[in-house]
VMD Tcl script that draws the C-alpha trace (Angstrom):
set ca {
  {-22.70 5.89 29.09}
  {-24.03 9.59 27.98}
  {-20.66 10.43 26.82}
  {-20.38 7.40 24.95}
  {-23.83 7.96 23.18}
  {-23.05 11.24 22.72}
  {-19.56 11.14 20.96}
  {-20.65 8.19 19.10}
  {-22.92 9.72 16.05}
  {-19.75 12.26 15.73}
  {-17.59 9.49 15.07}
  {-19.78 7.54 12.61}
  {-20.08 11.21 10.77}
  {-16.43 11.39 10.57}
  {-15.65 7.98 9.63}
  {-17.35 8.36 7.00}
  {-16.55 11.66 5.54}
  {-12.86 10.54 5.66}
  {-14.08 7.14 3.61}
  {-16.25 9.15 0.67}
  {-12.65 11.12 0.30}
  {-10.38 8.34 0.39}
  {-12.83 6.87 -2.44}
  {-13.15 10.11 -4.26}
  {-9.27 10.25 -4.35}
  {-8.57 6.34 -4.64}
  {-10.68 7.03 -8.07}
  {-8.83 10.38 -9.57}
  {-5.56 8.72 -8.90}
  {-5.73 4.88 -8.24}
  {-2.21 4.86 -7.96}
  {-2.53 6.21 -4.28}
  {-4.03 2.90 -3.41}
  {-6.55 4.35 -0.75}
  {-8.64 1.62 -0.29}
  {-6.66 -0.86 -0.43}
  {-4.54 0.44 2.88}
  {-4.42 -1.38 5.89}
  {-5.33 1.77 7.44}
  {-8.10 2.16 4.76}
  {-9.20 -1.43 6.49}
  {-9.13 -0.41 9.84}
  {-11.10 2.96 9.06}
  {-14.10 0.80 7.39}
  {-13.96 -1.92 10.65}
  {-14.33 0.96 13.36}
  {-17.28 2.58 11.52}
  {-18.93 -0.64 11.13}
  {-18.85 -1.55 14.80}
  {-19.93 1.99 15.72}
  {-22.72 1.97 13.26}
  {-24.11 -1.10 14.56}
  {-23.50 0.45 18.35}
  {-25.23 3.38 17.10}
  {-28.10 2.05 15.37}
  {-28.52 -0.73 18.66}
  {-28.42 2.78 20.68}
  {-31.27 4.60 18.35}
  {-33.47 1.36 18.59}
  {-33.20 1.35 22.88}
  {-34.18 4.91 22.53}
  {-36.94 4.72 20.49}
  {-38.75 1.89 22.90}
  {-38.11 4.15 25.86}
  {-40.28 6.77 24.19}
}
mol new
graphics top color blue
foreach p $ca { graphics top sphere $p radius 0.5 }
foreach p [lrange $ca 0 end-1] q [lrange $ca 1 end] { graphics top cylinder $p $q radius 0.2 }
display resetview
């Protein structure tokens, strides 16, 4: 579980530095069709379920203290 609450704010971080350049592409050339990928999809579903892990992680935390 310490891994897991470790690597977890890393991925949220990452997630969404690849989203804000997918969107800064997707609007310099909306041809590419960034956000409307599948993969696009799947990238935005992952960092919502780890956000809410993370945040529901942060909050179990903060009562311990």
């Amino acid at each position: 579980m310490k891994y897991f609450e470790r690597i977890l704010p890393h991925i949220c971080i990452i997630l969404s530095g690849m989203l804000l350049v997918f969107f800064v592409i997707d609007r310099f050339n909306q041809k590419m069709g960034f956000m409307e990928n599948e993969g696009t999809k799947f990238i935005i579903f992952v960092l919502s379920i780890s956000s809410v892990i993370t945040s529901i992680l942060l909050i179990q935390f903060q009562r311990k203290e």
